[in-house]
C-alpha positions as CSV (number, residue, x, y, z in Angstrom):
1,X,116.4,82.3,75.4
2,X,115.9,84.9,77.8
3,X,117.8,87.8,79.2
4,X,117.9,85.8,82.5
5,X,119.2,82.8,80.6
6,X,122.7,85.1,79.6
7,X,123.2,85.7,83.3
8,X,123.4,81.8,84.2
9,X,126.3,81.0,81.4
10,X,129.8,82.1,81.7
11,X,131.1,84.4,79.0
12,X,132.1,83.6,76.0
13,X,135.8,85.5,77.1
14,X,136.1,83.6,80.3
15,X,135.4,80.3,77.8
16,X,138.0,81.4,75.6
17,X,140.6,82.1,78.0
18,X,140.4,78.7,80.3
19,X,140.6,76.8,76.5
20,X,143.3,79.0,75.2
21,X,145.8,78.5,78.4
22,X,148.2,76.1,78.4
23,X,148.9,73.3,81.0
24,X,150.7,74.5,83.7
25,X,150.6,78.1,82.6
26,X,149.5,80.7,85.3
27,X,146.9,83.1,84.6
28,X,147.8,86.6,83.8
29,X,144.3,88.0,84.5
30,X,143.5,89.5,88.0
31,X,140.4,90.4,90.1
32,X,140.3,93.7,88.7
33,X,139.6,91.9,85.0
34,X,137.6,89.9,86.3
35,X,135.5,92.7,87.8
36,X,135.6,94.8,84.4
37,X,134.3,91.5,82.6
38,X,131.5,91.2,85.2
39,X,130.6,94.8,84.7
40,X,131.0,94.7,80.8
41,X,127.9,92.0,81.1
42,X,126.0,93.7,83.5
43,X,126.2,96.3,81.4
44,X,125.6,94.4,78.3
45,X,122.1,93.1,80.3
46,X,120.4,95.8,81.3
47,X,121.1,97.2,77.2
48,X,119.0,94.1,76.1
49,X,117.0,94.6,78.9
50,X,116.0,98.5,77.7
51,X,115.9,97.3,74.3
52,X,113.5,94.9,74.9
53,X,111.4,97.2,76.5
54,X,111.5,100.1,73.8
55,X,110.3,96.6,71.9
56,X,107.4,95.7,73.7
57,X,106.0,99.3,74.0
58,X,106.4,99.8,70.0
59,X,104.4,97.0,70.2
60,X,101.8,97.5,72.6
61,X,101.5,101.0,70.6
62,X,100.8,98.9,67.3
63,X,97.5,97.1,67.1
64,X,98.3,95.3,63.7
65,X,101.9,94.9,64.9
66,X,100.6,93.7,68.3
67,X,98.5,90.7,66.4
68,X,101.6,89.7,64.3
69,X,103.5,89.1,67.1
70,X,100.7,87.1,69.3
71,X,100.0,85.2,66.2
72,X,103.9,84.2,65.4
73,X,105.2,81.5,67.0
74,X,108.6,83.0,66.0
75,X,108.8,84.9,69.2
């Protein structure tokens, strides 16, 4: 599972939400949560994004590091 993968699924808030209403209840949320929850993953996204980068260049800065992780099948 991927960083591009999170993007594709809804959050698990919004999940929570549509489960947790009732029937026939109206939604107290409005665009401006909904924008602050799109933001909040953004956000989220490009931290796993720089993470995963830090990752990789510890890595590639490694050699017996770097031949761990090409032999794992972990990864």
């Amino acid at each position: 599972m991927g960083v591009n993968d999170l993007e594709e699924k809804p959050s698990a808030s919004k999940e929570g939400i549509a489960v947790s209403k009732k029937v026939g209840e109206e939604s107290d949320e409005t665009e401006e949560d909904d924008e602050q929850e799109d933001m909040d993953e953004q956000t989220l996204i490009r931290r796993a994004e720089e993470i995963q980068r830090k990752l990789d260049n510890i890595v590639l800065e490694n050699d017996d590091l770097a031949r761990f992780v090409e032999r794992c099948e972990c990864f």
